[in-house]
ChimeraX commands (.cxc) that place a marker at each C-alpha (Angstrom):
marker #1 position -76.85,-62.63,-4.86 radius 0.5
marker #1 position -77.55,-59.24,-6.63 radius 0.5
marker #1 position -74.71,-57.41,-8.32 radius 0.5
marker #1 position -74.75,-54.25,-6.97 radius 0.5
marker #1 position -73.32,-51.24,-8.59 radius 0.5
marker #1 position -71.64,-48.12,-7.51 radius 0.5
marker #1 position -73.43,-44.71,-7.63 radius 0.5
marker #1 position -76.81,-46.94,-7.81 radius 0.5
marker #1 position -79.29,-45.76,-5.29 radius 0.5
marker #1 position -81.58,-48.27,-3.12 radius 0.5
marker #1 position -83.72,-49.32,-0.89 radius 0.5
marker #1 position -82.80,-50.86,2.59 radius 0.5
marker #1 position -83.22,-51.63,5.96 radius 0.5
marker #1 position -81.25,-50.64,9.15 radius 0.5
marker #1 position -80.16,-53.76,10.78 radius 0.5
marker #1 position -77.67,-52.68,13.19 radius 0.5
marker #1 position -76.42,-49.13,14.82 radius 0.5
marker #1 position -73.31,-48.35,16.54 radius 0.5
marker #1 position -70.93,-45.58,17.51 radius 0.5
marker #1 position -69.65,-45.33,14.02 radius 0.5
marker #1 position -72.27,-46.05,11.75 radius 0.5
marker #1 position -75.33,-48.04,10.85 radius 0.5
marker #1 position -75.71,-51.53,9.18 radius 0.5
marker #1 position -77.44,-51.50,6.48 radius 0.5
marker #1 position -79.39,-54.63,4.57 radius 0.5
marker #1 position -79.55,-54.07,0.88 radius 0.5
marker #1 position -81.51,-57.74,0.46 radius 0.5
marker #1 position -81.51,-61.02,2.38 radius 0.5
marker #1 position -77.58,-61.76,1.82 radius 0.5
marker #1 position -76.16,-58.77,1.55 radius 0.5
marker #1 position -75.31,-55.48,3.76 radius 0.5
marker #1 position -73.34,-52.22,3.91 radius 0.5
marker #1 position -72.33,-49.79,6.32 radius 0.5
marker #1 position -73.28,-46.25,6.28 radius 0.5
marker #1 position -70.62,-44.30,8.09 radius 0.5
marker #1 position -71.95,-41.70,10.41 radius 0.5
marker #1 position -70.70,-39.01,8.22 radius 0.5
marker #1 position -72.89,-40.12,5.58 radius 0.5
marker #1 position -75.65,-40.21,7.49 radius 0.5
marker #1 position -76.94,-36.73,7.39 radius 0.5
marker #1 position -75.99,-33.51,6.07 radius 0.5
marker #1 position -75.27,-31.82,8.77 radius 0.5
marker #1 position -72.68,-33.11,12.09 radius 0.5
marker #1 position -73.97,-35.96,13.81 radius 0.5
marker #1 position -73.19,-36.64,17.47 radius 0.5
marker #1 position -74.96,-39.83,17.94 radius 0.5
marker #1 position -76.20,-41.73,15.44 radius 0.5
marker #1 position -79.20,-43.11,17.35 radius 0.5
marker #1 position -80.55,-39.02,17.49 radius 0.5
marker #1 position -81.21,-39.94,13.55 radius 0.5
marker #1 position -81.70,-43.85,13.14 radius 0.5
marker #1 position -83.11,-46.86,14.66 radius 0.5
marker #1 position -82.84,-50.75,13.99 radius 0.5
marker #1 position -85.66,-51.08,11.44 radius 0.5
marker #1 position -85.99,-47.90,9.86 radius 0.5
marker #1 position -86.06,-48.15,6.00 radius 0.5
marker #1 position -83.64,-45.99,4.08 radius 0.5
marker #1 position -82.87,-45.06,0.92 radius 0.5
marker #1 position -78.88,-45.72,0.28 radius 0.5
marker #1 position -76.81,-45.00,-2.48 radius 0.5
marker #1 position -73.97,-47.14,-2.81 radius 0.5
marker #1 position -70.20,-45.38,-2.74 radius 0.5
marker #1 position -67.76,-48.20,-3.23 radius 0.5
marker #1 position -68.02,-52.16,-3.40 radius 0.5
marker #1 position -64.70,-54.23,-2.53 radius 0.5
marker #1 position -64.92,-57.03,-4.27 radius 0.5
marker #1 position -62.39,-59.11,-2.20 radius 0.5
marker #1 position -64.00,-58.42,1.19 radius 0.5
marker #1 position -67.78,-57.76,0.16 radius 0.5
marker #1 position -67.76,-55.11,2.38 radius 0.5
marker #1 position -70.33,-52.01,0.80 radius 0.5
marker #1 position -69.96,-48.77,1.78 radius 0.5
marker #1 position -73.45,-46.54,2.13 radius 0.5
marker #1 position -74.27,-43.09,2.04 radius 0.5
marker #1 position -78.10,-41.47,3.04 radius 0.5
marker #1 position -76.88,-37.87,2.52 radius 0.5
marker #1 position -76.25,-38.67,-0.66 radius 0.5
marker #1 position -79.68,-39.81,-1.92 radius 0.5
marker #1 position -80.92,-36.29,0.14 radius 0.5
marker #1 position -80.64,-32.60,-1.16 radius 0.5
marker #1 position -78.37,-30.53,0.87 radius 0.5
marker #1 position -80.07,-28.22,2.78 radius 0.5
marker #1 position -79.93,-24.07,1.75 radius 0.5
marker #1 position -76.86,-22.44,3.28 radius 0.5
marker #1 position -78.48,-19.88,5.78 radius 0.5
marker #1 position -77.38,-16.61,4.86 radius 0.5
marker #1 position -75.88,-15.19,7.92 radius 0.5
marker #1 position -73.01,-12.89,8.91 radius 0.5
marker #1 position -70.28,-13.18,6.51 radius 0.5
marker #1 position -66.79,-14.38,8.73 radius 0.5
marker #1 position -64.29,-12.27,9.15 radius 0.5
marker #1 position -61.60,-11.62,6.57 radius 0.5
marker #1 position -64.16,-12.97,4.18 radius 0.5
marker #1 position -64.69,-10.79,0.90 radius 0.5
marker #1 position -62.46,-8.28,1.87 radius 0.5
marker #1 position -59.61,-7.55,-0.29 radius 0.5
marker #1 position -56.33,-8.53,1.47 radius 0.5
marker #1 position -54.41,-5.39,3.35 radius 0.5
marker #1 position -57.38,-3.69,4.29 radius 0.5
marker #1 position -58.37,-5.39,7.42 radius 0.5
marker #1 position -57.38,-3.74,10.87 radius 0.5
marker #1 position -54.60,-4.78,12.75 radius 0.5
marker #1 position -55.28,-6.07,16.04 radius 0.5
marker #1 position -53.91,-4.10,18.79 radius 0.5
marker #1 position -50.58,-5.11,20.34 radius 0.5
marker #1 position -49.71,-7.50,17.66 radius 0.5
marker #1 position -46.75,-6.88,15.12 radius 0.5
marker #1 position -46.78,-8.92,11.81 radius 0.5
marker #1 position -44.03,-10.16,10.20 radius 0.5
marker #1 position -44.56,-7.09,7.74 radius 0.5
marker #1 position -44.29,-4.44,10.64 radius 0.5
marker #1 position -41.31,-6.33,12.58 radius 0.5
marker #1 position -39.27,-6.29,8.74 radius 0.5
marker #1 position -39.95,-2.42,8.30 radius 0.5
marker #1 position -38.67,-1.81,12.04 radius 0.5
marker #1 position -35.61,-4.14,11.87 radius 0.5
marker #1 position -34.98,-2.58,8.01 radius 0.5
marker #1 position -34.98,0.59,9.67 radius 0.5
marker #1 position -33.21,-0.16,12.81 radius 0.5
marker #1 position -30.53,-1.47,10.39 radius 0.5
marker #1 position -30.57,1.61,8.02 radius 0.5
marker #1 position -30.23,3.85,11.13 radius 0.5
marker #1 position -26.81,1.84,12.54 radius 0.5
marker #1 position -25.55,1.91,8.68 radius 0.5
marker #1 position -25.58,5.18,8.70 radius 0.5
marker #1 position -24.50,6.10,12.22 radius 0.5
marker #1 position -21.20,3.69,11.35 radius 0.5
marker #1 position -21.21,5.67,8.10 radius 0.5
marker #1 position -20.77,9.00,10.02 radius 0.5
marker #1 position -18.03,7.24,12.07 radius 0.5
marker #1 position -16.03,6.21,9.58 radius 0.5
marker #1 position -16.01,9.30,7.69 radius 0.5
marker #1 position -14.70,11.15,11.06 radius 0.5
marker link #1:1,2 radius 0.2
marker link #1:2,3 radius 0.2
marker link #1:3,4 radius 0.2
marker link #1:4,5 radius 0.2
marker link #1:5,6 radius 0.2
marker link #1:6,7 radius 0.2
marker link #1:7,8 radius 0.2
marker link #1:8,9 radius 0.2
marker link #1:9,10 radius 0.2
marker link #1:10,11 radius 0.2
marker link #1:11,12 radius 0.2
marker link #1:12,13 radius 0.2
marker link #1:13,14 radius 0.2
marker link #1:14,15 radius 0.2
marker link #1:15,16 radius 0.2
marker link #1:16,17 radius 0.2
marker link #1:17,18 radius 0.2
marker link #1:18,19 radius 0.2
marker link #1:19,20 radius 0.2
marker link #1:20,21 radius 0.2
marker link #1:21,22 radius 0.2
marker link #1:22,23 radius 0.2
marker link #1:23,24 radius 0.2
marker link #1:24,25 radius 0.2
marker link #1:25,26 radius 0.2
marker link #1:26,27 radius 0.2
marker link #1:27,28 radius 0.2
marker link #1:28,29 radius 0.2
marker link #1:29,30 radius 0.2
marker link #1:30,31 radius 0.2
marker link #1:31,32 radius 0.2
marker link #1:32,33 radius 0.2
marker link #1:33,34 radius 0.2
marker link #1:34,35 radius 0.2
marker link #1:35,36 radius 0.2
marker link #1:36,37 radius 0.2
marker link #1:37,38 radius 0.2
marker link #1:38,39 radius 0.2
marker link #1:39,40 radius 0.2
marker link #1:40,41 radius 0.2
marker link #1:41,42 radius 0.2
marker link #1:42,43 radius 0.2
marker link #1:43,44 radius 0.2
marker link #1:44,45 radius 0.2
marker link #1:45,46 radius 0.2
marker link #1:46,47 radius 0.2
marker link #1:47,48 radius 0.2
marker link #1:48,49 radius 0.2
marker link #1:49,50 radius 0.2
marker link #1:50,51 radius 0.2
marker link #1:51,52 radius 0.2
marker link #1:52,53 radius 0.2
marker link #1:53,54 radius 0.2
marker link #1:54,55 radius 0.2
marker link #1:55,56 radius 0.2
marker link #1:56,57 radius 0.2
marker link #1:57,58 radius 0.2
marker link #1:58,59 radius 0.2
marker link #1:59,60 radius 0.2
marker link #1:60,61 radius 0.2
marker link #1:61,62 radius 0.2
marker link #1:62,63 radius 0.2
marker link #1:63,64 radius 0.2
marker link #1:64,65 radius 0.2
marker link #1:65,66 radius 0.2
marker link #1:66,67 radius 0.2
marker link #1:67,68 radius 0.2
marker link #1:68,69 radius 0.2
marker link #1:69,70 radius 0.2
marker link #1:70,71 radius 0.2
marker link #1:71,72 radius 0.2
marker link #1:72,73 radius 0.2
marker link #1:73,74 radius 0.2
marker link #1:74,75 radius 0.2
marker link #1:75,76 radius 0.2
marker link #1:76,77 radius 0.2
marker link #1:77,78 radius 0.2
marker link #1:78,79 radius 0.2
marker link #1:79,80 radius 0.2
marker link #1:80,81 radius 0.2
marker link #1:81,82 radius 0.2
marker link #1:82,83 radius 0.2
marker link #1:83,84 radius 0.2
marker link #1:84,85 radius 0.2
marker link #1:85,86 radius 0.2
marker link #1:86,87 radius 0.2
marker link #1:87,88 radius 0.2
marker link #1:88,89 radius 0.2
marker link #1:89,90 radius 0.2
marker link #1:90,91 radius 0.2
marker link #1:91,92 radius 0.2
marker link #1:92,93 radius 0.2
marker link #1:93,94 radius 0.2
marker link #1:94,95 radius 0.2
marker link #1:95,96 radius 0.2
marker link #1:96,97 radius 0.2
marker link #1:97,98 radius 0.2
marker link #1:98,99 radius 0.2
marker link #1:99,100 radius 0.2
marker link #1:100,101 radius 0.2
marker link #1:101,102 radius 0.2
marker link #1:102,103 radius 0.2
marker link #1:103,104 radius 0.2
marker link #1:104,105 radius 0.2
marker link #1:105,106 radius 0.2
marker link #1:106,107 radius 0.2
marker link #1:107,108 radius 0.2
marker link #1:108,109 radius 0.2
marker link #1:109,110 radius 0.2
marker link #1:110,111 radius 0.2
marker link #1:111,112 radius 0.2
marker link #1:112,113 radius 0.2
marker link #1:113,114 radius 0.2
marker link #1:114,115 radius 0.2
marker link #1:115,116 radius 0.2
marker link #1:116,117 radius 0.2
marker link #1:117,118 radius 0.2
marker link #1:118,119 radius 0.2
marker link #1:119,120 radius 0.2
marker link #1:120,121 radius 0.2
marker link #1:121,122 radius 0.2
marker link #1:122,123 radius 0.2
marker link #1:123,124 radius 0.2
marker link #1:124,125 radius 0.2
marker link #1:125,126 radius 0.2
marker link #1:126,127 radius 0.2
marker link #1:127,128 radius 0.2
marker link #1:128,129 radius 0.2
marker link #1:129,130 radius 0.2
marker link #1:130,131 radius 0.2
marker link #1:131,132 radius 0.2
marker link #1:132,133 radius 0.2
view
């Protein structure tokens, strides 16, 4: 049996697929699993939309546990991510903080403190008056 190393990248062949991931054999003896979040760079509903039993794919290998023998396997890993498409920035992205609008009919913590600060300032002073009477 082959040592296998983590972070080494190579070459296999899908032996098995299921909801969760896909089986991966790394030589005659030996397999790993690549999770279905390593499978691709982008989300992945069903793993059979990107593999099939007998593909061959090049894995790199993320973590070996020695006690079980289990080998965990990545294919987005060995691939370059894909160029971020530059699209609309999202909201409340880039802008300094304080300057975006307020949405209508909905008070902030801010706005409720300055109206009960206020409400309270107004009552101090109308039980100042009193008491000075």
């Amino acid at each position: 049996m082959a040592n296998y190393e983590e972070g080494s990248i190579v070459e296999g062949k899908v032996t098995g697929i299921k909801p969760f991931g896909a089986f991966v054999a790394i030589d005659e003896k030996k397999q790993g699993l690549v999770h279905i979040s390593e499978v691709a760079h982008g989300y992945v509903k069903d793993i059979a939309d990107v593999l099939a039993v007998g593909d061959e794919v090049k894995v790199k290998i993320m973590s070996v546990d020695e006690e079980s023998g289990k080998i965990s396997l990545s294919i987005r890993a060995t691939q370059e991510a894909p160029a971020r498409p530059q699209g609309k920035p999202r909201a409340g992205k880039g802008k300094p903080q304080g300057t975006q609008q307020k949405q209508q009919g909905f008070n902030t913590l801010e706005d409720k403190l300055k109206e009960w600060l206020k409400q309270s300032n107004e009552i101090q002073a109308d039980l100042n008056k009193r008491a000075k009477k």
